[in-house]
N, C-alpha and C positions, 0 to 999 in steps of 0.2 A: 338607159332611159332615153327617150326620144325626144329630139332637139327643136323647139318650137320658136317663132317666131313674136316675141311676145311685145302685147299690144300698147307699150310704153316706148318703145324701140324709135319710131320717128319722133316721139313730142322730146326725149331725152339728147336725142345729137341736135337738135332744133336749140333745145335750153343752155348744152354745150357752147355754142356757138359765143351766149351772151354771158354766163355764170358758171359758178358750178353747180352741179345737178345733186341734191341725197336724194335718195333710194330709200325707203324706208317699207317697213310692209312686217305683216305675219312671220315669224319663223319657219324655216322651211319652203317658202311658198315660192325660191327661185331665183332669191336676188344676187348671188354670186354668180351662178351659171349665165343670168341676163349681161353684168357687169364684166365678164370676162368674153361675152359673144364680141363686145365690141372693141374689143382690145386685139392689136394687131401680134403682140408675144407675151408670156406670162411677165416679161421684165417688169412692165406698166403693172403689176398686182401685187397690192402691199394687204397681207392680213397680218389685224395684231396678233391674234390667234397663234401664229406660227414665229417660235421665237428668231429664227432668223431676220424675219421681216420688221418684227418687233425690235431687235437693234438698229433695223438699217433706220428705223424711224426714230428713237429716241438717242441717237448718233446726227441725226438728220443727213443721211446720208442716201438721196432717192435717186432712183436707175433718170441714165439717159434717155429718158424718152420725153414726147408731146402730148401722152395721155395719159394719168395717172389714177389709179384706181388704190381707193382705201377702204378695205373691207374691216367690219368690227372694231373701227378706230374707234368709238364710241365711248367702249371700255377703259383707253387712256384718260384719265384724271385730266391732264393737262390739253386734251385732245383740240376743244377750240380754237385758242390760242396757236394751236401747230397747225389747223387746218388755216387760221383768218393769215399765219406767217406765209404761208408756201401760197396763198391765194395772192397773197399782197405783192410777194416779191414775181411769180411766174402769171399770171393771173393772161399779160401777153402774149406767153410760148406756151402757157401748157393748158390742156383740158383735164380738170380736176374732177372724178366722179366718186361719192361719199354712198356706201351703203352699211344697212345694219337695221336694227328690229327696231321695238318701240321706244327702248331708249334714246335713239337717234330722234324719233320724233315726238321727244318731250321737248323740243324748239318750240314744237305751236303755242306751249302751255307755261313757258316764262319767259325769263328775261336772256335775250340773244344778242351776244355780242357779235356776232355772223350776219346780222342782219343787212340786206341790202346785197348779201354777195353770194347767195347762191338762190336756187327753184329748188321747191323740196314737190318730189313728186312718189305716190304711193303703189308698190306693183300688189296687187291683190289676186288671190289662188283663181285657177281656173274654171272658166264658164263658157257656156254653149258657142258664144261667138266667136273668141280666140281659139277654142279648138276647131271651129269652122264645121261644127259639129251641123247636119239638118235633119236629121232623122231621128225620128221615135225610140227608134233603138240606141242613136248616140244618147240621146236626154238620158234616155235610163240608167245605161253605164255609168255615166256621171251621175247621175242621181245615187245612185246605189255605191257605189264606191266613194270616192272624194273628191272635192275640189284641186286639193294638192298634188302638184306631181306625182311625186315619189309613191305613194299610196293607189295614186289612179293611174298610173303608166304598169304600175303588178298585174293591174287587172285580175287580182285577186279580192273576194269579200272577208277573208282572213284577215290576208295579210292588213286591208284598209284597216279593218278593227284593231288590229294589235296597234298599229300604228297611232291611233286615236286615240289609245290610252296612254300608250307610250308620249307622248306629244302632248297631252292635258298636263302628264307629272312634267314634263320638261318648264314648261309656261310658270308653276307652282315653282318649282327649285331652282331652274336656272334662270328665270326672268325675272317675275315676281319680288321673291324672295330677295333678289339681290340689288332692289331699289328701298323696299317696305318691310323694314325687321318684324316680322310675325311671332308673336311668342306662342301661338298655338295653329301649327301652320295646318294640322287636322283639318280644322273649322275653316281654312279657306279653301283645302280640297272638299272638305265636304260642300261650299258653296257652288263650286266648280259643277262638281256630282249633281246637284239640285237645281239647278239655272234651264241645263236642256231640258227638266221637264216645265218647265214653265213657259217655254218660247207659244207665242199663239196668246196671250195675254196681255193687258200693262201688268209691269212687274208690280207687285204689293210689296212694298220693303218692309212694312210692319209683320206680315207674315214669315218673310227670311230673319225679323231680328228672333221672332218663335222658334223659328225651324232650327237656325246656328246655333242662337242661343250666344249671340254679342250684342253690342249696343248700336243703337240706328247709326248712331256717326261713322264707329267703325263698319258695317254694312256699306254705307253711302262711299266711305275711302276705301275699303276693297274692290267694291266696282266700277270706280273712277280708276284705281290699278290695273285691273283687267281688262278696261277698254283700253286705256294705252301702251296694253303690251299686248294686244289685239287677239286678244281674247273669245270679248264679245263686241260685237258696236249695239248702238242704240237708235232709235229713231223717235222724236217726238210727235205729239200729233198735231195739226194742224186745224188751227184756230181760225176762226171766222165768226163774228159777233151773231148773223143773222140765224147762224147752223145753230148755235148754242153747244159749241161744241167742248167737250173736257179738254183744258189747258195743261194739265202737268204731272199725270200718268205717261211711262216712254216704254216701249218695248223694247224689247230686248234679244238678239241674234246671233249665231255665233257662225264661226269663219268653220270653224270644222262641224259640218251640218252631220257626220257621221255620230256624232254624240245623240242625235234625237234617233229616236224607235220610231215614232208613230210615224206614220207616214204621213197623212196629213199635216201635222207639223216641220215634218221635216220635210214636206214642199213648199211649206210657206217660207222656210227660211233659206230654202233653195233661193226662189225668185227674190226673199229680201235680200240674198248675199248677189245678184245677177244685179239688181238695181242698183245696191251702195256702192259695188265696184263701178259703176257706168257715173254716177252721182261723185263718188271721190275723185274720179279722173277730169270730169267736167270742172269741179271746184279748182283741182291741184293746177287746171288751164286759164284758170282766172275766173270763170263762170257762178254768178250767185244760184247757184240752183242746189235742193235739198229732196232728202227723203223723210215722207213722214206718212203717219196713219190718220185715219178720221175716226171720230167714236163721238157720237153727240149727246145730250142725257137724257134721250129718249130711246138711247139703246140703239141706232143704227150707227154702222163701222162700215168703212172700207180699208182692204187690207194695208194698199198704199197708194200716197198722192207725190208725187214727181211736181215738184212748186220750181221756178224760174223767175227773181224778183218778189219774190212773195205772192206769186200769181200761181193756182194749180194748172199745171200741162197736162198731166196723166194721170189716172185714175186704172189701180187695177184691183181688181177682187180675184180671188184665188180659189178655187173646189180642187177637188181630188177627183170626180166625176165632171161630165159633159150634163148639168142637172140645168133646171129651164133659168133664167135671168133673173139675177138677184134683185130685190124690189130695191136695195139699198143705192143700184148702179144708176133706177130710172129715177129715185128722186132724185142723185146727184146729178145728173145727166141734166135734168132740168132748170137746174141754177146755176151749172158750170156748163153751158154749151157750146164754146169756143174748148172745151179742154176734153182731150180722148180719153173715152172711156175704156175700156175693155175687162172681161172678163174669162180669166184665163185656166184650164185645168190640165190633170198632169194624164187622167186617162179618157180616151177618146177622141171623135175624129172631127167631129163635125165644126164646124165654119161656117160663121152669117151674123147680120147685123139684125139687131132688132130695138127699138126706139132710140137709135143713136149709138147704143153700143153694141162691139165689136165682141162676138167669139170665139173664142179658137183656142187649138191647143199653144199649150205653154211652151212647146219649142218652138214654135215658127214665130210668137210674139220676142222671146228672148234672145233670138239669131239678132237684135236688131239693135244692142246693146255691145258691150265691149266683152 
């Protein structure tokens, strides 16, 4: 598989410098290969995983080195406490880097006795920018195959598939499962199965409690589970009293955009997975800035609004053709006039402005992103 330079690489020796760094991110999506790029021998590389490794740690006994890398610590029960010790006592001689999936970053979502001593920062699957992708034809590849390595480096449309099935059951059994005891773990692969075709909407949760056939709450705590074992992410919409716009309808996205058929769909969630990864790197750097949609109750939506301070920056609407200017972009356009518009598609060539907004294809707008 081919060695890439991934776009976490400087803000992570940067964060080095002051704390320690977690890694946290998707399964699969790279974070050992990244964590080991920057290690000078495998000494500095502790998986719990591997029981060797796993004695040298609950021995505490960690190699000679200045840079330590702890993959899948997460797992240990007492892991904290082993991470806040080796921070406390080395915190001077060593650089300590923490990676592992979403259990690692259930920190945002309670109570952290680490706090204060390390940056938690998120590597998210690959997009047009990091691959340094400029061409119609790179968009595509990625588009059609996966955001993930190992599925889009085959460069095969098989093989991605198997993969994405294989990798939905992983999320269910080995992630899932082993945070949220499920007595009927059916009902939340069948959730799983049912979610891609809904992307392109707000989600209706009173329609999923029909479809599963569990109760709204458990609905609401299965997909608070699946976002933070990154599953799916969400984005809400964005509120402005004068828009009259719906407050608390969120759509819904997932990271392995090979799960949606449609195509139209599975461009919208291309570019939602293109922005949220630009938007979470922004946030993990300190930056108030968010992803969200418009939908007002007269029935006009934009696909997404890029907000910085609570202020929208960007505005994009999404086609699958080069079709004429969405009337949605000129009335936004007119009350946010400071904030770029654009409207973006996945087939066709053409390029130009017209009442303030910008057209053009979706890869030369997304080269511009991380």
């Amino acid at each position: 598989m081919p060695q890439i330079k991934r776009y976490i690489e400087k803000q992570v020796i940067s964060d080095l410098k002051e704390k320690m760094v977690f890694v946290s991110g998707p399964r699969q999506v790279g974070k050992t290969t990244f964590a080991k790029s920057l290690i000078k021998n495998d000494k500095s590389y502790l998986n719990w995983d591997y029981y060797e490794h796993r004695e040298m740690i609950l021995k505490n006994r960690l190699p000679l080195a200045d840079f330590l890398v702890f993959d899948e610590i997460h797992k240990y029960k007492n892991w904290r406490n082993f991470i806040k010790g080796i921070y406390d006592v080395y915190k001077d001689k060593k650089k300590i880097l923490v990676t592992g999936s979403g259990r690692l970053d259930v920190l945002r979502y309670g109570g952290d006795s680490l706090q204060g001593r390390y940056h938690m920062i998120r590597l998210m699957p690959l997009t047009l920018a990091e691959l340094k992708a400029k061409t119609k034809k790179e968009f595509k590849e990625l588009f059609e195959l996966s955001p993930f390595p190992e599925p889009f480096f085959s460069s095969a449309k098989a093989k991605a598939e198997r993969w994405s099935k294989e990798y939905r059951q992983r999320i269910v059994y080995e992630e899932i499962n082993n945070i949220e005891k499920i007595s009927d773990i059916s009902k939340l692969e069948l959730l799983l199965i049912r979610l891609p075709e809904l992307v392109g909407s707000p989600l209706s949760l009173n329609a999923l409690v029909k479809d599963i056939g569990v109760s709204h709450k458990t609905i609401t705590r299965w997909l608070n589970v699946i976002e933070r074992m990154y599953g799916v992410f969400r984005i809400a919409p964005f509120g402005v009293s004068f828009l009259r716009s719906v407050k608390k309808e969120q759509k819904y996205y997932h990271y392995d955009y090979n799960l949606i058929k449609e195509n139209s769909f599975r461009f919208e969630n291309f570019v939602a997975l293109h922005l949220h990864k630009y938007v979470c790197f922004e946030q993990d750097k300190g930056k108030e800035i968010n992803l969200k949609y418009l939908r007002d109750v007269e029935g006009r939506e934009i696909d997404f609004v890029i907000t910085e301070n609570d202020k929208p920056k960007m505005f994009i609407e999404c086609k699958w053709g080069d079709v004429e200017l969405s009337k949605n972009l000129k009335y936004i356009k007119k009350r946010f006039p400071e904030a770029e518009c654009y409207q973006i598609y996945a087939e066709g060539d053409k390029e130009y402005e017209e009442s303030g907004v910008i057209l053009i294809p979706a890869y030369k707008l997304l080269q511009r992103f991380v």
